[in-house]
C-alpha positions in Angstrom: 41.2 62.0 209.2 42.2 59.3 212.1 45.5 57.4 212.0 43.6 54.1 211.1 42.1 56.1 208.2 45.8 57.0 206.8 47.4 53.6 207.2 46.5 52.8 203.4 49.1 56.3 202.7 52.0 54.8 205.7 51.9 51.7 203.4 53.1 53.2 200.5 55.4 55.2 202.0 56.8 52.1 204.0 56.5 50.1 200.7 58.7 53.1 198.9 61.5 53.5 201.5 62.1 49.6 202.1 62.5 48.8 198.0 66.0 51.1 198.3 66.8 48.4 201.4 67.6 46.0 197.9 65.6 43.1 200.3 63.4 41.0 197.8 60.2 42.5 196.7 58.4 39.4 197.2 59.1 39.9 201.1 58.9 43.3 201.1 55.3 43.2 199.7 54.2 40.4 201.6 55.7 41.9 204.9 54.1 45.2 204.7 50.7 43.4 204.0 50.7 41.4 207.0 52.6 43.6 209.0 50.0 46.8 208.6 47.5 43.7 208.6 48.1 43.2 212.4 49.0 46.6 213.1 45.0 47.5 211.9 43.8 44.7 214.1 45.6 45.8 217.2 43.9 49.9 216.3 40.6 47.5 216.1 40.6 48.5 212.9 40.9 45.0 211.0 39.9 41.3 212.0 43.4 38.9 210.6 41.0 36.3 210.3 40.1 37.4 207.2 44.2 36.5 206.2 43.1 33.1 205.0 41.5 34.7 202.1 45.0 35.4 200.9 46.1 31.7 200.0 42.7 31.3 198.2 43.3 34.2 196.4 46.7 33.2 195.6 45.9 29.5 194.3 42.6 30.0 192.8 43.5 33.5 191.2 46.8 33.2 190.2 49.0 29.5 190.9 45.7 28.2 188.9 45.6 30.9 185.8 45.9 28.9 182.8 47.1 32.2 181.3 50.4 32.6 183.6 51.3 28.9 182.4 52.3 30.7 179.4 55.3 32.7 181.4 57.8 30.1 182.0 57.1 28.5 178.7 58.0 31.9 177.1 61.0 32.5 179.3 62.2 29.0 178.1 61.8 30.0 174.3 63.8 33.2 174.8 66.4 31.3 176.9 67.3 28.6 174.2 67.5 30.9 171.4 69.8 33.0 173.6 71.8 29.7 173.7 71.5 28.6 170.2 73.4 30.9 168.6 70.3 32.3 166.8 70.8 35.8 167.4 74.6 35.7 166.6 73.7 34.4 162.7 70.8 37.1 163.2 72.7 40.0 163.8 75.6 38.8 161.2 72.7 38.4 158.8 71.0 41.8 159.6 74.4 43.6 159.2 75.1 42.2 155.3 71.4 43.5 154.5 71.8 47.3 155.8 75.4 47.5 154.5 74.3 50.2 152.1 72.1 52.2 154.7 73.6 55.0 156.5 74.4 53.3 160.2 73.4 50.1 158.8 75.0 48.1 162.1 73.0 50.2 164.4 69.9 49.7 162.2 71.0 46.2 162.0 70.8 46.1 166.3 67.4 47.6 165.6 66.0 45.0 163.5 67.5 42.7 165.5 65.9 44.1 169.1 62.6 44.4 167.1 62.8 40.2 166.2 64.2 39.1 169.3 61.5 41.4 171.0 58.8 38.9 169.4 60.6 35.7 170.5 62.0 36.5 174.1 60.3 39.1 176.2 63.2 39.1 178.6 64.5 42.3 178.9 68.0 40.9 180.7 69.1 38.6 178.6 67.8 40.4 175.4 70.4 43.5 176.8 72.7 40.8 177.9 72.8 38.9 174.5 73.2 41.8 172.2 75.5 43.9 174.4 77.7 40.5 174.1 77.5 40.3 170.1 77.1 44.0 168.9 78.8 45.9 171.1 82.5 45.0 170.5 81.5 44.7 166.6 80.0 48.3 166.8 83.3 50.0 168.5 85.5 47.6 166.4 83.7 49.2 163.2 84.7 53.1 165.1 81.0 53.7 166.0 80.2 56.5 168.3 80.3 55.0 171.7 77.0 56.9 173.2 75.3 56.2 169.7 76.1 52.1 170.2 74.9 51.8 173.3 71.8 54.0 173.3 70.8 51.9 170.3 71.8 48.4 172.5 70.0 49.5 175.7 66.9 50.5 173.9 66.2 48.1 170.9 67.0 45.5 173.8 64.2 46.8 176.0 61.7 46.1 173.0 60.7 42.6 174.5 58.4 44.8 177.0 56.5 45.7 174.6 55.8 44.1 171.3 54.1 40.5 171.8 54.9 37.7 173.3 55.5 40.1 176.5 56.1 38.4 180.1 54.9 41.9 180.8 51.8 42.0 178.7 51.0 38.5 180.1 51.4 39.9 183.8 49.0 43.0 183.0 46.5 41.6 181.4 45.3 39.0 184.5 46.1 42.2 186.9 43.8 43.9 184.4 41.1 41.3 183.7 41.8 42.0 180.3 42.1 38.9 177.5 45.4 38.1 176.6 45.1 38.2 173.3 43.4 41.2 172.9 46.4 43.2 174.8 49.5 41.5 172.2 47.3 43.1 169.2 46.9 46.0 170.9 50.4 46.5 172.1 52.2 45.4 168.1 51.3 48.8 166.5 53.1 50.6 169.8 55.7 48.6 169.5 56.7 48.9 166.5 55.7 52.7 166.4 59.1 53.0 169.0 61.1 50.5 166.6 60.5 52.9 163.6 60.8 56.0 166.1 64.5 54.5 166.9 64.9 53.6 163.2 64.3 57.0 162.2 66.9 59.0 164.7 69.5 56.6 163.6 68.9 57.1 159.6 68.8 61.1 159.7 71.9 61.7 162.5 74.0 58.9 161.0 72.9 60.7 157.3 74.3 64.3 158.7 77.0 62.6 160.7 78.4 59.4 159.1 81.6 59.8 161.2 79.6 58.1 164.1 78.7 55.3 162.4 81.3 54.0 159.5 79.7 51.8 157.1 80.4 47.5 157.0 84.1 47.4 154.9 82.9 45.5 151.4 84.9 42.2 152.2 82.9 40.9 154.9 79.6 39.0 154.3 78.9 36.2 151.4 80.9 36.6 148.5 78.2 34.9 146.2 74.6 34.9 145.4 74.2 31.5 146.5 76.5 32.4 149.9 73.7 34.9 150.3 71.0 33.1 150.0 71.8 30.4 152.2 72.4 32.8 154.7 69.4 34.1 154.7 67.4 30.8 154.4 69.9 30.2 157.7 69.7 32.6 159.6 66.6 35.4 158.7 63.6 33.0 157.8 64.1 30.7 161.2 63.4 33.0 163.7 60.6 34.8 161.6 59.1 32.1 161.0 58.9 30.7 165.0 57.4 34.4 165.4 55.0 34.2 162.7 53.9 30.6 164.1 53.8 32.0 168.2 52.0 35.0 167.4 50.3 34.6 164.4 48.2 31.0 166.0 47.2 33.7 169.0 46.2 36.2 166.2 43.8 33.8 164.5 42.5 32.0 167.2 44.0 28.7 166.2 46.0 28.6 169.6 45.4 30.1 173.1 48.6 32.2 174.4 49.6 29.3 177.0 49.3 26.1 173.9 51.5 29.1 171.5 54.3 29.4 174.4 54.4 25.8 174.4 55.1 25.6 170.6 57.4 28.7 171.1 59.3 26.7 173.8 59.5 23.6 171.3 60.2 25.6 168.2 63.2 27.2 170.1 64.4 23.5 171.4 64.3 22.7 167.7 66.0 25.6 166.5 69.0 25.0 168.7 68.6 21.5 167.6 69.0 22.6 164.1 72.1 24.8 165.1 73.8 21.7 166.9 74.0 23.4 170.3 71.3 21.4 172.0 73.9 19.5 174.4 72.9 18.5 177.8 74.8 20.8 179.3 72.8 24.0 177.2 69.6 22.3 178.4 70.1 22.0 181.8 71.5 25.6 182.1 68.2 26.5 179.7 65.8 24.7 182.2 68.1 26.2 185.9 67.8 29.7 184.6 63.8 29.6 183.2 63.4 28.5 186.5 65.1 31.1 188.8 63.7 33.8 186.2 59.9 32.0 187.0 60.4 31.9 190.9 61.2 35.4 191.4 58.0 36.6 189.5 55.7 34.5 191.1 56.9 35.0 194.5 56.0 38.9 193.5 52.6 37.7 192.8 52.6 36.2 195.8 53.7 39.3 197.9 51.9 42.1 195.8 48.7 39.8 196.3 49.0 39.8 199.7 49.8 44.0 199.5 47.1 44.8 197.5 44.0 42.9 199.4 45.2 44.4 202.9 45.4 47.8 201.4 41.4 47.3 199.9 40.7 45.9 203.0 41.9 48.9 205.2 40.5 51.8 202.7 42.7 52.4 200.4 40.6 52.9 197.2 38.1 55.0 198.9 41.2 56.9 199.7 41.9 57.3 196.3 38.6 57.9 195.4 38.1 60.7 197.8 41.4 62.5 197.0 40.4 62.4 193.3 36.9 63.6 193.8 38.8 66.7 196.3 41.1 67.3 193.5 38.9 67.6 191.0 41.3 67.5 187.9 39.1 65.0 185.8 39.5 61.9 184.0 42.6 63.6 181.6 44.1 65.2 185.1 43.9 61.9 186.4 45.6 60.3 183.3 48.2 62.4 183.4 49.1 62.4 186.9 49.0 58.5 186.8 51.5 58.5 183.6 53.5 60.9 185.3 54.3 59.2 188.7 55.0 56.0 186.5 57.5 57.6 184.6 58.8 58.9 187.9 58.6 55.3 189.5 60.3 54.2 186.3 64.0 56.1 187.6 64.2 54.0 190.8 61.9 50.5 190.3 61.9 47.8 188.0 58.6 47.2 185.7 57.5 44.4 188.3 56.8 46.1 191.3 55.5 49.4 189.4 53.2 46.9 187.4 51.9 44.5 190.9 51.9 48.3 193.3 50.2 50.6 190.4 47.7 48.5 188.1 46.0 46.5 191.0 45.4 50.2 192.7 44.5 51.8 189.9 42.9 49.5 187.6 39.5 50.0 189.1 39.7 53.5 189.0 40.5 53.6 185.3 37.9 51.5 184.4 35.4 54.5 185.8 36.9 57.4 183.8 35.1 59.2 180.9 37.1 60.5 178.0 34.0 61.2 175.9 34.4 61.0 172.2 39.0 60.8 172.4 37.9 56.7 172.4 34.6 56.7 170.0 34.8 54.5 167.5 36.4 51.4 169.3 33.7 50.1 171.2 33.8 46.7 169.3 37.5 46.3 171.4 35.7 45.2 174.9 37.1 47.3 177.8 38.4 50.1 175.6 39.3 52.3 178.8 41.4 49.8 180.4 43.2 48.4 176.8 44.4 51.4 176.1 45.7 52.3 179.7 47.1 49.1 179.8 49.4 49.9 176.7 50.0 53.4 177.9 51.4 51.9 181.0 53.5 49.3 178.8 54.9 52.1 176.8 55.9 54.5 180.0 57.5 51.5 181.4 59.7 51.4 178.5 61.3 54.4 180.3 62.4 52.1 183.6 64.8 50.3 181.8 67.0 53.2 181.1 66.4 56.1 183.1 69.3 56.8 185.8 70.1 56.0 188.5 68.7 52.5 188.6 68.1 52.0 184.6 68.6 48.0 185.1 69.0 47.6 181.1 72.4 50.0 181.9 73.3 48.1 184.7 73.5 44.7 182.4 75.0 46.3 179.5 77.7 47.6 182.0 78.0 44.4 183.7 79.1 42.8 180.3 80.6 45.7 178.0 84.3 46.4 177.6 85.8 48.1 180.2 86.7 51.4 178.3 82.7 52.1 177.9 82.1 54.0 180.9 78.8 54.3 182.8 78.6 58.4 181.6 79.0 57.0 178.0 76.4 54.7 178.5 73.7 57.3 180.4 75.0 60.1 177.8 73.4 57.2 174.8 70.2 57.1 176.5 69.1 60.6 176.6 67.8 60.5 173.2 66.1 57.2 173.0 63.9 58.3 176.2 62.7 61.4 174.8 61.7 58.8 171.6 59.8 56.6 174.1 58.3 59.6 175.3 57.5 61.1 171.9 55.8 57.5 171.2 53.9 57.6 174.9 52.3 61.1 173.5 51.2 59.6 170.6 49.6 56.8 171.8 47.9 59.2 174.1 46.8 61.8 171.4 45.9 59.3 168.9 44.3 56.0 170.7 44.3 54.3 167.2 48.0 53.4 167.1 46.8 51.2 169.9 43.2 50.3 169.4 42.7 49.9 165.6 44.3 46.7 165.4 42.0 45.4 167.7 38.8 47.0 166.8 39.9 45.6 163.0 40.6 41.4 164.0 38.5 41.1 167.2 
């Protein structure tokens, strides 16, 4: 092969050697597009006219999705009930309810990741928030410290998953794939890790109830009606804005863009409710949705600009051609794919595995034949690339707390006491990734868990 022939392979390798610089990946992306661009041009290999495509792409395909609208209004919903003081009554209310459950408090964290999960999707300040409230409560009730925060890092890393997902949002325009169509498809995953994380804690906490002492009986509401107002407090408000966000998508009633919208207002009404909707919780609301929105669509920006140059120069027929030399098959392929994400997954963040892998590989999915393992589910549309799509979801799960560069352990450092140490907090981990990847397999094994929903409302 000639050197022009190859330069789809140098980009890559330059895009994987300047993301350990720590320089943005918006400008990383974009640079190594336009800087291969003009190197191709000067080979005679490329024309850089063709470069004004890019902004066309970029305002008609994505500053103009209807769909992405729906990102900032859903980082605005998780924002203010980070604020609001919703989570803090949640968790206090979760604790009461598991009191008699072997490691109630870490099932409690659970329950709580699982709800948040639905009415966030931001994996920072979901780690952030309930590092903040549970972690002191957990060592101040003698839990084992790897046990804590294993169950912290991962319940917090939920919101990548189950619906309303930034992430799902993201991958289904990368994808082509309705919106919709990928939250049903991703709940039954979702919560298939929830209950996989539910279920470790119950059976070691049952053989070993030193690492997890149960809540003392003098804390929590000392009444029946104490109780119940607590729960009319502090359970059903949060339910119910999930029930109203998600469920509207569910039956059609509301696209995903109008539901983020009433997300954002039933969160602003919420912390309303909780008198904490001062000015100064507002503003710092509206400064940090807005950050949080700026550096995800200046990714789009720069992944668009990656991708396009690397079609333009050859980069799927690359692909193509090393697939059809290997000959390992649709399943080979899968596999292979699953793997390097997983391995991407130890030193990137889901953003720039999601914008470098899916826009590549998409395509290539979309032509793989795995005979009668998806029968049965032709009523779901683009039953190859829905079920991919939540594959990739549920690997990615895996980036947030694999070492080094686990960025859900890097927050939960950031803010935990200072006797939790980083080996404390990677020796917690261990067993909640092999979970993730006991739920990845059975997504992969069984494609129902992620396309029966779908095949059953759609």
């Amino acid at each position: 092969m000639t050197f022009v022939e190859l330069l789809p392979i140098f980009m890559f390798l330059a895009l994987g050697l300047l993301l350990f610089t720590g320089f943005p990946v918006a400008f990383i992306l974009g640079g190594i597009g336009l800087g291969f661009a003009f190197l191709a041009q000067e080979l005679g290999a490329f024309n850089v006219a063709r470069l004004v495509i890019i902004p066309n792409r970029i305002f008609g395909g994505t500053m103009e999705n209807p769909v992405l609208v729906a990102i900032p209004m859903f980082i605005f919903m998780g924002t203010m009930l980070e604020k609001s003081g919703v989570a803090k009554d949640l968790l206090n209310c979760l604790q009461v309810l598991t009191r008699r459950v072997p490691g109630g408090l870490a099932l409690s964290v659970t329950l709580m990741g699982t709800i948040m999960a639905a009415t966030t999707g931001i994996i920072g300040a979901s780690v952030v928030m309930m590092t903040l409230l549970a972690l002191p409560v957990m060592m101040e009730r003698n839990y084992n410290i790897p046990l804590a925060t294993g169950t912290i890092a991962s319940s917090g890393t939920l919101g990548i998953l189950i619906p309303p997902s930034i992430m799902l949002v993201i991958m289904s325009d990368l994808m082509s794939i309705p919106v919709g169509t990928v939250f049903v498809a991703a709940i039954v995953p979702g919560l298939l890790l929830a209950s996989l994380y539910a279920l470790y804690i119950l059976v070691l906490c049952h053989f070993k109830p030193q690492l997890a002492p149960p809540l003392p009986d003098d804390i929590g509401p000392k009444t029946p009606s104490e109780f119940w107002i607590m729960i009319l407090k502090s359970f059903i408000p949060p339910v119910f804005l999930i029930v109203i966000v998600l469920g509207s998508i569910f039956a059609g009633i509301a696209t995903p863009t109008e539901a983020a919208g009433v997300g954002a207002v039933g969160a602003t009404l919420l912390a309303l409710l909780n008198r904490k909707l001062a000015f100064k919780v507002l503003r710092d609301v509206c400064h940090r949705s807005a950050l949080t929105t700026a550096m995800l669509f200046g990714i789009f920006l720069g992944a668009t600009c990656f991708s396009l140059v690397f079609r333009w120069l050859g980069g799927e027929v690359l692909i193509d051609e090393f697939i059809a030399w290997a000959g390992v098959g649709s399943w080979g392929i899968l596999f292979v794919l699953m793997g390097m994400i997983f391995f991407l997954g130890f030193f990137f963040d889901w953003v720039e595995i999601t914008l470098i892998v899916l826009p590549v590989f998409g395509p290539i999915v979309a032509k793989l034949d795995f005979g009668m393992h998806l029968a049965g589910f032709d009523g779901v549309g683009e039953v190859a690339l829905i079920w991919f799509t939540i594959l990739v979801s549920t690997n990615l799960q895996t980036s947030f707390l694999t070492p080094p560069f686990g960025f859900a352990l890097f927050y939960m450092k950031g803010v935990a006491p200072p006797e939790v140490s980083i080996q404390q907090i990677y020796k917690g981990i261990i067993p909640f990734v092999l979970l993730q990847l006991i739920g990845l397999g059975l997504c992969i094994l069984f494609p129902g868990i992620v396309l029966w929903l779908p095949n059953a409302l759609l």
